[in-house]
Structures are given as C-alpha cells and as structure tokens.
C-alpha positions in Angstrom: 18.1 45.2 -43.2 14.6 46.6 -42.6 12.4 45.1 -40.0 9.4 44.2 -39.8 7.3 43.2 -36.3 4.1 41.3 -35.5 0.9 42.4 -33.7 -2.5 40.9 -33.0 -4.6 38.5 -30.5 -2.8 35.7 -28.8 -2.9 32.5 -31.2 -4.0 34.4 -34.5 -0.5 32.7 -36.0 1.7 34.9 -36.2 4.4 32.8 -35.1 3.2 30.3 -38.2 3.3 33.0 -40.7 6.7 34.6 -39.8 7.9 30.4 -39.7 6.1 30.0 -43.4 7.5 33.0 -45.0 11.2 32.3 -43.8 11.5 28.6 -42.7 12.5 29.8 -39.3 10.7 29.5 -35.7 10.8 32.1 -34.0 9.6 30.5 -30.9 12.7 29.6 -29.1 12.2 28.7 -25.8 11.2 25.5 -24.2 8.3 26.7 -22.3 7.1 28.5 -25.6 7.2 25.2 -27.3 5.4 23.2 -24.2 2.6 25.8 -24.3 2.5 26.4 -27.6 2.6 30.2 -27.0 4.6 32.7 -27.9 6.0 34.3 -24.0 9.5 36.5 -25.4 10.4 38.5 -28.4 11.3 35.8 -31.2 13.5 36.7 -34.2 13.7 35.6 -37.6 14.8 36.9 -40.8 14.9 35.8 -44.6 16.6 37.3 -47.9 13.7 37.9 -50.7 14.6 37.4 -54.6 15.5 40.9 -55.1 18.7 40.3 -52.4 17.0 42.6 -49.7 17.2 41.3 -46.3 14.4 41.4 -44.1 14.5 40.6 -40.3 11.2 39.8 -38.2 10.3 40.1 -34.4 7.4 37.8 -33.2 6.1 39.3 -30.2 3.7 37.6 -27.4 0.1 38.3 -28.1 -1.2 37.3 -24.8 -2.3 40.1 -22.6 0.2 38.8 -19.8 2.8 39.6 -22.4 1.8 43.1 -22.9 5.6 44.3 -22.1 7.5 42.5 -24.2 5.3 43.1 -27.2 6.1 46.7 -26.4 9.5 46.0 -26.3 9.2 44.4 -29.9 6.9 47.0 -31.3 8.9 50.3 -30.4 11.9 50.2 -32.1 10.4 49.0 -35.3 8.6 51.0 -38.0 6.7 48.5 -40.3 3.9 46.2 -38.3 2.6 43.1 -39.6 -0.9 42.8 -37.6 -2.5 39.8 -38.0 -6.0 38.9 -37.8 -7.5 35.1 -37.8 -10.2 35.1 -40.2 -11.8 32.2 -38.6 -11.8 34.1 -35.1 -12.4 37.7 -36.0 -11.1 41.2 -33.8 -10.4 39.9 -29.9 -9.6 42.0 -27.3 -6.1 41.9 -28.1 -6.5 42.5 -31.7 -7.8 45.9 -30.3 -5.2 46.2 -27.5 -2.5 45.8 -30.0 -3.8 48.5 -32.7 -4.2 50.5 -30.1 -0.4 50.4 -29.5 0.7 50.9 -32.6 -1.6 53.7 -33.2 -0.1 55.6 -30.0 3.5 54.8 -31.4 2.7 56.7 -34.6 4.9 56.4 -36.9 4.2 52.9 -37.7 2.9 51.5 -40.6 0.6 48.4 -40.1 -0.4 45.9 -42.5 -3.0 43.5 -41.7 -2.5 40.0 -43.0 -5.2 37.6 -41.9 -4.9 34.3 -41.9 -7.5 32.1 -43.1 -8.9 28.9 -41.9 -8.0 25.7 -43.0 -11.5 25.4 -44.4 -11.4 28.8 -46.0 -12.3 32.7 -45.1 -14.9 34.3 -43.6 -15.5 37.3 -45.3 -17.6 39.1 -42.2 -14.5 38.3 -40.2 -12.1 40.2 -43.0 -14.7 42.6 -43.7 -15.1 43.6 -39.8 -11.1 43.6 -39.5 -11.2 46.0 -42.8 -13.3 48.3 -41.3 -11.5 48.9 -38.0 -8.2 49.3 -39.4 -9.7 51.7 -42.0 -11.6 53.9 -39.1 -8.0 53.4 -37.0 -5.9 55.0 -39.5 -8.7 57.4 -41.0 -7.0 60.0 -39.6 -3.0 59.3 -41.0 -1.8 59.3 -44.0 -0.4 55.6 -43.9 -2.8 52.4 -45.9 -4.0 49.8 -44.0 -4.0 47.0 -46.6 -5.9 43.8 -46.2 -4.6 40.4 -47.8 -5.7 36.8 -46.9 -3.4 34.6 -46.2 -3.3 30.6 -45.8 -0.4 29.3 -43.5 -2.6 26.1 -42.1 
C-alpha cells in the first residue's frame, strides 16, 4: 500500500479532501469533532480503479500541533500539501514546506482547494511560485491542481 500524507495551514481542508476522495473521516476524536480541528494523526485509506491501495495520514496543521504533524510526515515519502485558494500561503503553509523540504526525500504535491465561489488565481499563482522557488533546487515537480471539495 503506498502512503500518502497531508501538509499545509490549519483549516485549508485537508481533512475534507482526504474525507472526499475516500468517504472516510479521518478526524476521530471527540475533541477534534467539537473543535472542528484536526489535534492527532488521522488515517484513511481507499482502493483506486486500477486495484492499488492507497492509505492517507491527516496530520494537525495548527502550529500547537507541530509534533504530531512531524510524526505523520516522517515516515512517509509522498506529501499532499494543500493550499486554500481563497486564503492564500499562511504561516503554516510556510512552516510546513519548510518541513518537508528538510526531510528531503519527499515529494510534495500541492492541491489547492478552491472556494465555494470559485478560485483566485493570485492565491494559486502566489502558491505556484513558492513551491516552484522551494523545490528549484531538487529534482522532484511540484505540481499545481485546483480542487473543489466545498
């Protein structure tokens, strides 16, 4: 099974893209539900058309979180990072690239997620442009794709 984590700024919906693209919440705990924030690792997993099975770990993306998005992260090679388009880079956005720059071997993939009343292409455009100067130097893609999960 290959796995695949989440990055990004606290409430960009990551938790609402890994629920839309395998019917599964992966926030578990009471408190998470109460707050409506993602606190501990959450797991997930799906089987795609081709029979491939691919498990996800939602991590926290609140700054108070910070460990156990590291816990999530490390093990894992492939990094969803997501971006809300209707929010733009946040300090955690940058936080979190950070991270998974120093890891190395990771590939991230930036999906955005648009607003419900559409994109805004500066926000996409200034996301492009970090992840492209952030992995400038590697040879791993960044690749950009707008998403609707609202």
């Amino acid at each position: 099974m290959r796995t695949v984590a989440t990055a990004g700024h606290v409430d960009h919906g990551k938790s609402a893209l890994i629920l839309r693209l395998t019917g599964m919440d992966p926030d578990r705990l009471a408190e998470e539900k109460r707050r409506g924030l993602t606190i501990d690792l959450g797991f997930a997993w799906t089987t795609l058309p081709s029979g491939r099975e691919i498990g996800f770990v939602d991590v926290p993306g609140h700054e108070r979180f910070v460990r156990n998005m590291l816990a999530g992260v490390g093990p894992v090679r492939l990094v969803l990072f997501v971006v809300a388009l209707d929010e733009g880079w946040k300090p955690q956005s940058e936080e979190h690239l950070a991270i998974v720059d120093v890891l190395g071997e990771f590939v991230a993939t930036v999906a955005p997620q648009a607003a419900a009343g559409g994109t805004q292409p500066s926000a996409a455009a200034q996301a492009d442009q970090i992840l492209a100067s952030a992995f400038s130097d590697t040879d791993d893609d960044a690749c950009l794709v707008a998403v609707r999960i609202r």
